[in-house]
C-alpha positions as CSV (number, residue, x, y, z in Angstrom):
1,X,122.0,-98.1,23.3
2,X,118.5,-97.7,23.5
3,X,115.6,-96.6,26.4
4,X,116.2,-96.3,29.9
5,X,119.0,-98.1,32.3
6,X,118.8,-98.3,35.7
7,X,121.2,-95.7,37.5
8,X,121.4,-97.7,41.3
9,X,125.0,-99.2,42.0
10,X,123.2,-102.0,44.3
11,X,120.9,-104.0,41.7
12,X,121.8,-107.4,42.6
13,X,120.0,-108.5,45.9
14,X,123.0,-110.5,47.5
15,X,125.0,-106.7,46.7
16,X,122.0,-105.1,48.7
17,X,122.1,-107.9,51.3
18,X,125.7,-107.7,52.0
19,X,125.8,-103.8,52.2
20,X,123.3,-104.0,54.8
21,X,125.2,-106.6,56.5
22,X,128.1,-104.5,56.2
23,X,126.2,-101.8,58.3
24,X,125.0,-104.4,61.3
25,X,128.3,-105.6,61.6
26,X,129.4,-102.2,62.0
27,X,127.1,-101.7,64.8
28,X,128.0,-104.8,66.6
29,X,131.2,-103.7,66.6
30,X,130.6,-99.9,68.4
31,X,130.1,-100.6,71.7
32,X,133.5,-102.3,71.6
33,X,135.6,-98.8,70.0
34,X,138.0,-97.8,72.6
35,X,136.7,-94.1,72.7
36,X,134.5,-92.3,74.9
37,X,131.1,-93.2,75.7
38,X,129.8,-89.6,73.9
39,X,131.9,-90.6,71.0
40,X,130.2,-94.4,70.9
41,X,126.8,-92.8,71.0
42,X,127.2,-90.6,68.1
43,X,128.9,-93.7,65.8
44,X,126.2,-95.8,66.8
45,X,123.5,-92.9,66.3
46,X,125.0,-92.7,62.4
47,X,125.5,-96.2,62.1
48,X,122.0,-96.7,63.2
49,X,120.4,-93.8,60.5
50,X,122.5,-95.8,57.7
51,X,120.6,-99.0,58.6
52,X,117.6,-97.4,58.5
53,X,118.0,-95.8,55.5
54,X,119.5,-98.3,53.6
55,X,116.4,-100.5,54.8
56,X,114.3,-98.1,53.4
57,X,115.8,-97.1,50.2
58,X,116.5,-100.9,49.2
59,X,113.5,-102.6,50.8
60,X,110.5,-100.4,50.4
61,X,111.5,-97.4,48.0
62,X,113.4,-98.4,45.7
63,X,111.4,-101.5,44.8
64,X,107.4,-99.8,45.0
65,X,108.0,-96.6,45.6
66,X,110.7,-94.6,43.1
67,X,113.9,-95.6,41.7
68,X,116.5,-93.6,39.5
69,X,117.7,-94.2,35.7
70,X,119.9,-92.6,33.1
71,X,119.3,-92.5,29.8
72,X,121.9,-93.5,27.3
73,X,120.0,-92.9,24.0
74,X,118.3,-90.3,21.8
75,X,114.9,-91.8,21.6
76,X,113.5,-89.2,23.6
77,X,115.2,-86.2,22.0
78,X,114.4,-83.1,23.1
79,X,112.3,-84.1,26.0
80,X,115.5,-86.3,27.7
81,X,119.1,-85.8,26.9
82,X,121.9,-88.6,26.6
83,X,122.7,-88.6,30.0
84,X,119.9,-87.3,31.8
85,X,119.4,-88.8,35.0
86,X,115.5,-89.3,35.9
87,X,113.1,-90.1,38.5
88,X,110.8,-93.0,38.0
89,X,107.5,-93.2,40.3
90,X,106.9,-96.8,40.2
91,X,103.7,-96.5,43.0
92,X,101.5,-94.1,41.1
93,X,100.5,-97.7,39.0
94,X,99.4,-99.5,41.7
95,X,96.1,-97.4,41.6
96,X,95.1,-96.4,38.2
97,X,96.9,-97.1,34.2
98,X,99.0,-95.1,32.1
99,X,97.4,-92.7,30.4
100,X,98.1,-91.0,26.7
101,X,100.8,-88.3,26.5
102,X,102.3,-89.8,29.6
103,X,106.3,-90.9,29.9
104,X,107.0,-94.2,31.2
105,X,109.4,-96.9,31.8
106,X,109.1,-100.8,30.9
107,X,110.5,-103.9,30.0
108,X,111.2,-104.3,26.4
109,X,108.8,-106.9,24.8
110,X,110.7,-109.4,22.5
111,X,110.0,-107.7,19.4
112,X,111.7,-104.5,20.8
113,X,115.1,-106.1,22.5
114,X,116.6,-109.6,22.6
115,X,117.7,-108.7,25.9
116,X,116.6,-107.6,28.9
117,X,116.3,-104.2,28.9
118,X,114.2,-101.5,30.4
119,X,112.9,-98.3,27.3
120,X,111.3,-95.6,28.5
121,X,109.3,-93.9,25.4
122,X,106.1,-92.0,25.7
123,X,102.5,-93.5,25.8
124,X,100.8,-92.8,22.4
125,X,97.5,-95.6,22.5
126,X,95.8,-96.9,25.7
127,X,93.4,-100.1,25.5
128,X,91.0,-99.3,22.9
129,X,92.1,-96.5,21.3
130,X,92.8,-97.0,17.3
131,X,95.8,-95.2,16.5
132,X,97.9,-94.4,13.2
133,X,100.5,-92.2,11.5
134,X,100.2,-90.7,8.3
135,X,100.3,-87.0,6.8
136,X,103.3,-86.2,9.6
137,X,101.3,-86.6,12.5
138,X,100.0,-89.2,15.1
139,X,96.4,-89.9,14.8
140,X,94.2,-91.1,17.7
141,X,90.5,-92.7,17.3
142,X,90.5,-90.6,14.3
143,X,91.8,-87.1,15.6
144,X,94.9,-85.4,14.7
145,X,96.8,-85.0,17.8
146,X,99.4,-81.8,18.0
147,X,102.4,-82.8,20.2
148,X,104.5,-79.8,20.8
149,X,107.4,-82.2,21.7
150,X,108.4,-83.9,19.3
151,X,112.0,-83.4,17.2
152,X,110.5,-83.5,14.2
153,X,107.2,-84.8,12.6
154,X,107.1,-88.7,12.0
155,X,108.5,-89.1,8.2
156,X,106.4,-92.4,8.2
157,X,102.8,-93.9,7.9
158,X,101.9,-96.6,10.4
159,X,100.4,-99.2,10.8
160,X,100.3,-99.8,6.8
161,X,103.0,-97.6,4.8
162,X,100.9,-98.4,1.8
163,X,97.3,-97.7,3.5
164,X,97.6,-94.2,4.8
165,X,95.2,-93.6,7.7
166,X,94.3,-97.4,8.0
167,X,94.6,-97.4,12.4
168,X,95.2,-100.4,14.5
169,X,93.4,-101.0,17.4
170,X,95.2,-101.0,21.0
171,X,93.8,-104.6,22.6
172,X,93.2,-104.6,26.5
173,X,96.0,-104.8,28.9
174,X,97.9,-103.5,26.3
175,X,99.6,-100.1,25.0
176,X,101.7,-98.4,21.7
177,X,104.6,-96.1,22.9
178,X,106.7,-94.1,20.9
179,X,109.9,-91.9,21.6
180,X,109.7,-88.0,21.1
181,X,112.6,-88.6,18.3
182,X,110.0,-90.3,16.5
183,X,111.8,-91.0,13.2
184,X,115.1,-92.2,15.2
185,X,113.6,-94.4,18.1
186,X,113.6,-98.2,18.4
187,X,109.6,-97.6,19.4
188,X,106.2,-99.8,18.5
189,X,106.2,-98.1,15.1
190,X,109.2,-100.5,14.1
191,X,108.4,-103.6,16.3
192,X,107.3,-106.5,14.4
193,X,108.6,-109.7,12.1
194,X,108.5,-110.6,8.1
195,X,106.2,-113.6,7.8
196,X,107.5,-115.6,5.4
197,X,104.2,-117.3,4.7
198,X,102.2,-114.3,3.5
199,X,105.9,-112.6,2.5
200,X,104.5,-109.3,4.5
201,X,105.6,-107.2,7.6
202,X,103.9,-108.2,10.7
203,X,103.6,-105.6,13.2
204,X,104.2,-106.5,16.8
205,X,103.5,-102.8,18.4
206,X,102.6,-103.9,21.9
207,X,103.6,-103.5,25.2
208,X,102.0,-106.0,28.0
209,X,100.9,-103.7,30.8
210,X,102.7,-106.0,33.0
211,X,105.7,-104.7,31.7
212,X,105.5,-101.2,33.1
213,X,107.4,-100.3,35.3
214,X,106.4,-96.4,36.6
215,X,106.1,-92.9,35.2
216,X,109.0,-91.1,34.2
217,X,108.3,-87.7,36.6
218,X,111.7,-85.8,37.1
219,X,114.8,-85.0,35.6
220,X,117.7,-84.1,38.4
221,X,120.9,-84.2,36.6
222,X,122.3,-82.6,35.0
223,X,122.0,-79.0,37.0
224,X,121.2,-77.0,33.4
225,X,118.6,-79.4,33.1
226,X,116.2,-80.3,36.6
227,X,112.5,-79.8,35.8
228,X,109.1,-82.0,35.7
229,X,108.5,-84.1,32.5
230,X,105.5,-83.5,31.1
């Protein structure tokens, strides 16, 4: 299974909505526990933090703020594990764009997933920057770029297997990601279609900017492996 999935129990809104309806019934019902009016205080003082948090964590975190994943693939080998569980800042967007070298997490374009499914793969080409792959390396507006990493070194050329060092140009709004396990990751590199009409591979490398979804910034699971992502 590829890229990122989401780690939260409560992703469907009506789960979310009935938990916190859960917790408002539960306060309703304090003042009406047979128990001492000390006891009563200290329910309804606990009951009352849940709502609150649960407000918070569902309402305003969760959804602008930060949200957990796991990941169930090897794309990202040896920067994230199978089973890593990861921190995703999903506010840092709202005030500039990803930039190269950077981790993120989106929605899979069509070319990448019939499905709806979130990746998370590392940025390798912002808006006009002409990248390519060729000698074992990524290239970038025509510069060799070392990335420390990586598994291995990409056993491929891109964009044009048979045209090494031809590049393709990053339109606006748009970006080319790749995973770390660069020669075993459903990544731009192998997104396209065969057009039957010219009987050639075309690539579909792309990933709308709308479709990000934050910036992969911790790992906190397993213990052995809590640290920053860089």
């Amino acid at each position: 299974m590829e890229g990122a999935q989401t780690l939260l129990a409560f992703d469907n809104p009506w789960e979310i909505v009935g938990l916190i309806s859960v917790i408002v019934a539960m306060r309703v019902a304090v003042p009406y526990i047979p128990a001492g009016r000390s006891v009563r205080a200290t329910i309804l003082e606990f009951v009352d933090s849940g709502l609150v948090a649960a407000l918070l964590v569902f309402c305003l975190l969760r959804p602008f703020v930060i949200q957990a994943f796991y990941i169930p693939s090897g794309s990202m080998i040896p920067t994230l594990d199978v089973g890593d569980r990861i921190l995703v800042n999903k506010f840092v967007y709202f005030f500039r764009d990803p930039e190269p070298d950077e981790i993120i997490v989106f929605n899979a374009p069509p070319a990448a997933s019939v499905s709806d499914k979130d990746f998370i793969k590392r940025v390798v080409g912002s808006p006009g920057d002409s990248i390519s792959v060729w000698d074992g390396a990524l290239h970038r507006n025509g510069e060799r770029v070392e990335e420390p990493y990586l598994a291995e070194r990409p056993r491929y050329v891109w964009p044009d297997p048979n045209n090494p060092g031809e590049s393709l140009l990053v339109p606006d709004d748009k970006y080319v990601l790749f995973g770390d396990n660069r020669n075993d990751s459903n990544d731009s590199h192998r997104w396209g279609e065969f057009d039957p009409n010219t009987g050639q591979w075309r690539p579909e490398p792309f990933v709308p900017e709308e479709n990000v979804l934050g910036r992969a910034m911790v790992v906190f699971w397993p213990p052995h492996r809590i640290g920053i992502l860089r």
